[in-house]
mmCIF file of the C-alpha atoms, coordinates in Angstrom:
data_MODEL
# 
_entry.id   MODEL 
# 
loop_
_atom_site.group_PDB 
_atom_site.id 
_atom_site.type_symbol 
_atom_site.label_atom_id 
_atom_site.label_alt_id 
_atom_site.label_comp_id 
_atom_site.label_asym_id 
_atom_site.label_entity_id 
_atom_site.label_seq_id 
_atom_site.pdbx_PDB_ins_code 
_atom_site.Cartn_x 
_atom_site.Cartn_y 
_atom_site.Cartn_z 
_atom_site.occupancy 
_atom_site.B_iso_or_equiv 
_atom_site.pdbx_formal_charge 
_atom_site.auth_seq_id 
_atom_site.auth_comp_id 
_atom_site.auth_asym_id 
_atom_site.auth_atom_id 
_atom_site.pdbx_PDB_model_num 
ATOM 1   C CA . UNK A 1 1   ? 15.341  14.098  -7.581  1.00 0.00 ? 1   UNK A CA 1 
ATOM 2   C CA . UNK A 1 2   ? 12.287  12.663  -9.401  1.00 0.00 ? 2   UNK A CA 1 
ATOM 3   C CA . UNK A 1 3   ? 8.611   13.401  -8.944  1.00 0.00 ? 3   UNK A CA 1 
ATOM 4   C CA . UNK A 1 4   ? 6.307   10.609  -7.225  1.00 0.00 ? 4   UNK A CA 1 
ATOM 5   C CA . UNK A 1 5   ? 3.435   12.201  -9.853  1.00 0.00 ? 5   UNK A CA 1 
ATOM 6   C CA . UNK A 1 6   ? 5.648   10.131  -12.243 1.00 0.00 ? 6   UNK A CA 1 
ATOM 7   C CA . UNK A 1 7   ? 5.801   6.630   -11.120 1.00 0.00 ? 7   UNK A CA 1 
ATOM 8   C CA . UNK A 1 8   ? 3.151   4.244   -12.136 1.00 0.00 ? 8   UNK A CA 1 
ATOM 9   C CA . UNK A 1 9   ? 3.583   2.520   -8.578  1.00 0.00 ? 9   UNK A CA 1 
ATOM 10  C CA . UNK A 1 10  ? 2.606   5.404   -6.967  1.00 0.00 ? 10  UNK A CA 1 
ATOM 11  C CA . UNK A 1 11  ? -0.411  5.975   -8.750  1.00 0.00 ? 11  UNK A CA 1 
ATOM 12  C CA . UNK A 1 12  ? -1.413  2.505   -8.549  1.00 0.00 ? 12  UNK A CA 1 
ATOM 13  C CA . UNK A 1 13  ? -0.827  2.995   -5.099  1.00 0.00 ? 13  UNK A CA 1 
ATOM 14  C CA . UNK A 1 14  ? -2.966  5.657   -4.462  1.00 0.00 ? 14  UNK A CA 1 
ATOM 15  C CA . UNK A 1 15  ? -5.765  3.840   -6.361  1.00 0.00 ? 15  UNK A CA 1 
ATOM 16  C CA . UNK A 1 16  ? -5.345  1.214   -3.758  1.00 0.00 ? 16  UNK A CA 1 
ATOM 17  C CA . UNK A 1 17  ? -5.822  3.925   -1.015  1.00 0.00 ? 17  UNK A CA 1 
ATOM 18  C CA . UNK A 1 18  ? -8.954  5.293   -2.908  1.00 0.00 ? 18  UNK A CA 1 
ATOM 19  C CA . UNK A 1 19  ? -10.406 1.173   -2.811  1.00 0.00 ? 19  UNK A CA 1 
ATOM 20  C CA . UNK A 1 20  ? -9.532  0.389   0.853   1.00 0.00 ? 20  UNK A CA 1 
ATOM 21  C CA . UNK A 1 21  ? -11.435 4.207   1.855   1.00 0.00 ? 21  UNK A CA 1 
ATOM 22  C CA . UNK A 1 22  ? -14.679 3.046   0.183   1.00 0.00 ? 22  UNK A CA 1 
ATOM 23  C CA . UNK A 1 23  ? -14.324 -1.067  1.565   1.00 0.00 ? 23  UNK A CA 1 
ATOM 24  C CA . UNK A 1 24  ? -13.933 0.120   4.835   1.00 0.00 ? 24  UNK A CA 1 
ATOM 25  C CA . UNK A 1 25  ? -16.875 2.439   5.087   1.00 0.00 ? 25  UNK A CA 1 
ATOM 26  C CA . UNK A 1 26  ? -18.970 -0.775  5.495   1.00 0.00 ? 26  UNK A CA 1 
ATOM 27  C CA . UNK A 1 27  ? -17.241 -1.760  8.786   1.00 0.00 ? 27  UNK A CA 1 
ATOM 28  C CA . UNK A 1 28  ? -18.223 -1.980  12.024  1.00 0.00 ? 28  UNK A CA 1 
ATOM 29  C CA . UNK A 1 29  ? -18.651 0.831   13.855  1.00 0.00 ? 29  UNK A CA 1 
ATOM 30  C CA . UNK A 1 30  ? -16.843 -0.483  16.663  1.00 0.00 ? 30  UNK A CA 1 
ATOM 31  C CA . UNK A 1 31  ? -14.174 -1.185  14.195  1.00 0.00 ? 31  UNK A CA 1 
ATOM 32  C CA . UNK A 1 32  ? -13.481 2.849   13.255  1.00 0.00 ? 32  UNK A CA 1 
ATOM 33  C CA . UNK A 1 33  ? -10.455 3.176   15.998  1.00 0.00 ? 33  UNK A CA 1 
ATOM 34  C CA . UNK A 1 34  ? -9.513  -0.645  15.517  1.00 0.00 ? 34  UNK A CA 1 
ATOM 35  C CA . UNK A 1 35  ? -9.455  -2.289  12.440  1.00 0.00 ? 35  UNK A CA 1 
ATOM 36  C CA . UNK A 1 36  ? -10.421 0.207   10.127  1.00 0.00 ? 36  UNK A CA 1 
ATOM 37  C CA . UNK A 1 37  ? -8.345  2.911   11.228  1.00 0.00 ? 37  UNK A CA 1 
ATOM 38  C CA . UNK A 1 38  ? -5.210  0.443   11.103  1.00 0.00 ? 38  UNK A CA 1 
ATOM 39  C CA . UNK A 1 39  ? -6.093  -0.624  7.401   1.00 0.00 ? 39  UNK A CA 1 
ATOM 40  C CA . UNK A 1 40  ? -6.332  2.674   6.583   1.00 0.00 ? 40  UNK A CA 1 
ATOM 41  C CA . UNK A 1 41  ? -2.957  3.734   8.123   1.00 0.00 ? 41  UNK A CA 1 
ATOM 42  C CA . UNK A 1 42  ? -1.424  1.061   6.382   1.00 0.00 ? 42  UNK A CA 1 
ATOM 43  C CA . UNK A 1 43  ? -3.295  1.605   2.656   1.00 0.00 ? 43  UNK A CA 1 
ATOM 44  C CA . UNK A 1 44  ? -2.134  5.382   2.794   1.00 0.00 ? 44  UNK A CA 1 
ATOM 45  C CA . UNK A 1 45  ? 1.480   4.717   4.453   1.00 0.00 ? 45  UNK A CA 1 
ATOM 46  C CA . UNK A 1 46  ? 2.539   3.241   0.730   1.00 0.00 ? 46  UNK A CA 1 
ATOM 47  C CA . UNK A 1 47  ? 1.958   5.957   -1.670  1.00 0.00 ? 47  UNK A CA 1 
ATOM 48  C CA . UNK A 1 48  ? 3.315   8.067   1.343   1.00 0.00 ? 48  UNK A CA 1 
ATOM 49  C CA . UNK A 1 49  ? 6.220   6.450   1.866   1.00 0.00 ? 49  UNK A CA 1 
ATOM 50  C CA . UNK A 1 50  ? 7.060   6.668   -2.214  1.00 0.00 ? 50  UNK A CA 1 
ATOM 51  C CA . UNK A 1 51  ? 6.351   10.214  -2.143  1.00 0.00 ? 51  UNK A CA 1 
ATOM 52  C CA . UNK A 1 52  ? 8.573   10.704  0.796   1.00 0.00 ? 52  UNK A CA 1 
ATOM 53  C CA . UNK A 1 53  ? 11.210  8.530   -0.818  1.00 0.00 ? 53  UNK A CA 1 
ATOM 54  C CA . UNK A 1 54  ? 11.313  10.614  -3.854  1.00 0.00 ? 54  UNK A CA 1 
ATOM 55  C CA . UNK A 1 55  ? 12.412  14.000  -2.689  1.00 0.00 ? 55  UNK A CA 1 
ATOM 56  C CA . UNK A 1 56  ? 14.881  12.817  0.064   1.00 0.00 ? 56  UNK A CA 1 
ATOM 57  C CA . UNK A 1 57  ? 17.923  13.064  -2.650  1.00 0.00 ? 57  UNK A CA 1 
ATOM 58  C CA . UNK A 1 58  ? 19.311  10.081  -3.163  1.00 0.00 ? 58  UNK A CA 1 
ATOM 59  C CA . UNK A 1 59  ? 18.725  6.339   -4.533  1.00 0.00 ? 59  UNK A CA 1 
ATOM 60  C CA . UNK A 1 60  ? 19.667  4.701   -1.172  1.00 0.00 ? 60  UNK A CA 1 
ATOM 61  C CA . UNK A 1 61  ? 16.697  7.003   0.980   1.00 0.00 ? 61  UNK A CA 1 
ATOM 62  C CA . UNK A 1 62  ? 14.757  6.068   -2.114  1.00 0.00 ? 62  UNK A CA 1 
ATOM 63  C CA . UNK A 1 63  ? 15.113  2.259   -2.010  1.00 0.00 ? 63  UNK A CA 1 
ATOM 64  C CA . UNK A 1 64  ? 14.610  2.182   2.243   1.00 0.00 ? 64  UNK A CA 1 
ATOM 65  C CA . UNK A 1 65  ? 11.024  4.504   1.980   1.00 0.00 ? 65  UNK A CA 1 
ATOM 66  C CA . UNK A 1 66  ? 10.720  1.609   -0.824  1.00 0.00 ? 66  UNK A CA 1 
ATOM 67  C CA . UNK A 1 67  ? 11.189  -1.210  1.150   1.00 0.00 ? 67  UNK A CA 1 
ATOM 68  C CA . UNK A 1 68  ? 9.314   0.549   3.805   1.00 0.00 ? 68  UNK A CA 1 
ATOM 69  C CA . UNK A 1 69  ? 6.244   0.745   1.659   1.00 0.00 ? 69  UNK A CA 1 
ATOM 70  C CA . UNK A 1 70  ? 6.853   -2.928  0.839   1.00 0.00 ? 70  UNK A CA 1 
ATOM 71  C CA . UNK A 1 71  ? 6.667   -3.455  4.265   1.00 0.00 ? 71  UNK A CA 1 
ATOM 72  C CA . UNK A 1 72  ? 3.246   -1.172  4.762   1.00 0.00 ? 72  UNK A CA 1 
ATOM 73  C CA . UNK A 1 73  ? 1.195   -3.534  1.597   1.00 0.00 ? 73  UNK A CA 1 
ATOM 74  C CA . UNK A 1 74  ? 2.626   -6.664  3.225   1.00 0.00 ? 74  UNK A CA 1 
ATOM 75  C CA . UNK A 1 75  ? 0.816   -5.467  6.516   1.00 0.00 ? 75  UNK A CA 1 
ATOM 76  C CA . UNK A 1 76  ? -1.980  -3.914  4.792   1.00 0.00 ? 76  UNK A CA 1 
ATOM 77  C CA . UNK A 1 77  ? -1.996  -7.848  2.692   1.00 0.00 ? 77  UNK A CA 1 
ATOM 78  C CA . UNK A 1 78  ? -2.797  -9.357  6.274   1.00 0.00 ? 78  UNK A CA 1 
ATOM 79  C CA . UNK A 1 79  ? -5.557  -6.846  7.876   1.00 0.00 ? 79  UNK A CA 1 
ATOM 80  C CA . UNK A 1 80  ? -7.831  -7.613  4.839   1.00 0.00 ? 80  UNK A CA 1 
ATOM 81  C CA . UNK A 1 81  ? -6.902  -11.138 5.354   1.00 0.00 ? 81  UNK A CA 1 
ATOM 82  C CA . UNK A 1 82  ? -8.569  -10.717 8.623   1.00 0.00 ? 82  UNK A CA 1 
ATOM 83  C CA . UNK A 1 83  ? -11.329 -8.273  7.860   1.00 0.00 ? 83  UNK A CA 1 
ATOM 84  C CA . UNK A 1 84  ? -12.605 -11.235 5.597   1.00 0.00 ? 84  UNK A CA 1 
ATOM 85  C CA . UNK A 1 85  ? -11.936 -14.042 8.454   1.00 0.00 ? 85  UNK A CA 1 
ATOM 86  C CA . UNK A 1 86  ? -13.869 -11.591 10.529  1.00 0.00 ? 86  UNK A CA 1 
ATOM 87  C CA . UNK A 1 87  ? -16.931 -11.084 7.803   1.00 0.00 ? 87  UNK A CA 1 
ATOM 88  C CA . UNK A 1 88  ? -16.308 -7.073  7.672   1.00 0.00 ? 88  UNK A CA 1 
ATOM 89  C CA . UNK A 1 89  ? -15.954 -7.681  3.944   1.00 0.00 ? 89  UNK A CA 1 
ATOM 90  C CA . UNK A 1 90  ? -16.659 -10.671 1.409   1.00 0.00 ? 90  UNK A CA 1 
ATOM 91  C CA . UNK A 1 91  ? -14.613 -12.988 -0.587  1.00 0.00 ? 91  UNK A CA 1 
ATOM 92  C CA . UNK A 1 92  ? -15.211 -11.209 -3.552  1.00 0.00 ? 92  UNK A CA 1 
ATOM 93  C CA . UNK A 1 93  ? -13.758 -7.720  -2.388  1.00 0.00 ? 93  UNK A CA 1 
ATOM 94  C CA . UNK A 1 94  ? -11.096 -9.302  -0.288  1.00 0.00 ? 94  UNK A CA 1 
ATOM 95  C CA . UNK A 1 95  ? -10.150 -11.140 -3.719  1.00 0.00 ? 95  UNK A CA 1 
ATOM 96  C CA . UNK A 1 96  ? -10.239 -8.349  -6.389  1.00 0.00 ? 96  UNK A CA 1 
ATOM 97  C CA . UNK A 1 97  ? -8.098  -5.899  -3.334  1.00 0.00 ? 97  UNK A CA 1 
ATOM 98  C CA . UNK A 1 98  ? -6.015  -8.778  -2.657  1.00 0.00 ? 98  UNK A CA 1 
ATOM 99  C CA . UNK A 1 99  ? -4.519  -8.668  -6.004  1.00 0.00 ? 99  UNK A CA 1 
ATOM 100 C CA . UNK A 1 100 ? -3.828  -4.768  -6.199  1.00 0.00 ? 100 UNK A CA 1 
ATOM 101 C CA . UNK A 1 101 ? -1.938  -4.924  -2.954  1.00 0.00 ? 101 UNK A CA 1 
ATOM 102 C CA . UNK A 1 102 ? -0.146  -8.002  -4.520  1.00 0.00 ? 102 UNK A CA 1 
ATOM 103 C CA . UNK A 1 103 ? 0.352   -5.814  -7.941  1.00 0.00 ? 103 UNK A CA 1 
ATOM 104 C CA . UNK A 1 104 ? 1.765   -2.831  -5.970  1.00 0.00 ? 104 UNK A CA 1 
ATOM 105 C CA . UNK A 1 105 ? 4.212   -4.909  -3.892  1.00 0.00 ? 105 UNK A CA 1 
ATOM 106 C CA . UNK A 1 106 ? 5.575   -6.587  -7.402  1.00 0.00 ? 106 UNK A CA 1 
ATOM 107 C CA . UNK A 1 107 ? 5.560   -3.270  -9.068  1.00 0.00 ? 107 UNK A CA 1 
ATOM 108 C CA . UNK A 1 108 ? 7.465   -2.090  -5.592  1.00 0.00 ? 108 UNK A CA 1 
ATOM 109 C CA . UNK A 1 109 ? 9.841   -4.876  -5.656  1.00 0.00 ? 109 UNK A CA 1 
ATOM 110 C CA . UNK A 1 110 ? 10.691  -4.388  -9.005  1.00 0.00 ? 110 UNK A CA 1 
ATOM 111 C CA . UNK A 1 111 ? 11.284  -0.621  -8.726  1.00 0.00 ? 111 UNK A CA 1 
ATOM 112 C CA . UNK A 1 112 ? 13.773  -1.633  -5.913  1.00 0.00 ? 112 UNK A CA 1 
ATOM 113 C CA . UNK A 1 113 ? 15.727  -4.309  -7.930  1.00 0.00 ? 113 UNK A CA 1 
ATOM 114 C CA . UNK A 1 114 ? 15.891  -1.396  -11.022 1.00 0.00 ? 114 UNK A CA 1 
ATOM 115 C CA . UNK A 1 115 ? 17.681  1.000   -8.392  1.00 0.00 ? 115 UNK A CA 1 
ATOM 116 C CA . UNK A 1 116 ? 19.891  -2.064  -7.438  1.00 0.00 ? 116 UNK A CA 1 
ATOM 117 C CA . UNK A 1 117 ? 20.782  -2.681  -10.671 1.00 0.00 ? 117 UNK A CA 1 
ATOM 118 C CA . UNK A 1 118 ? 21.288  0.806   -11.293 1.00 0.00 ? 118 UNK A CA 1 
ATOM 119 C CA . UNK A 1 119 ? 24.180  1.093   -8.874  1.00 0.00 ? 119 UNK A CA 1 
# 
């Protein structure tokens, strides 16, 4: 069992969750139980999910909460997609998050083809 502390995915991760707190201060406030509370769920749901992953014993748990968080930046991906169609944030944020979710997903995907390769 390794430690999530560890894993430069992970942190990245996190970082990502620290980025999509402070962007979606700025929403609507009709937005908190909506939008904002569903790209929040999703931001935090990937570090989670590695975490989780981690300490559930073996390499196969590991890859699904992987694959799982995979699943989580590929949704998170789309809600800032359409908190910038919607003007709750501009281009320039959208961009510059845009390509940390896109980082963490390669970094993910490549973590998960490691284990693969491992076996």
């Amino acid at each position: 069992m390794q430690s999530f502390w560890n894993l430069k995915v992970w942190e990245k991760s996190h970082e990502l969750v620290l980025e999509i707190y402070k962007i979606t201060k700025s929403f609507p406030k009709e937005e908190m139980y909506g939008m904002t509370s569903q790209i929040r769920r999703s931001a935090v749901s990937i570090p989670s999910n590695i975490a989780e992953g981690c300490c559930r014993g073996s390499e196969t748990d590991f890859k699904r909460f992987l694959q799982i968080a995979v699943g989580s930046a590929s949704e998170l991906e789309y809600q800032l997609y359409l908190a910038k169609d919607l003007q709750y944030t501009d281009n320039n944020n959208y961009e510059i998050i845009k390509t940390k979710v896109i980082e963490v997903k390669r970094m993910l995907s490549s973590l998960i083809n490691k284990l693969k390769a491992d076996n």
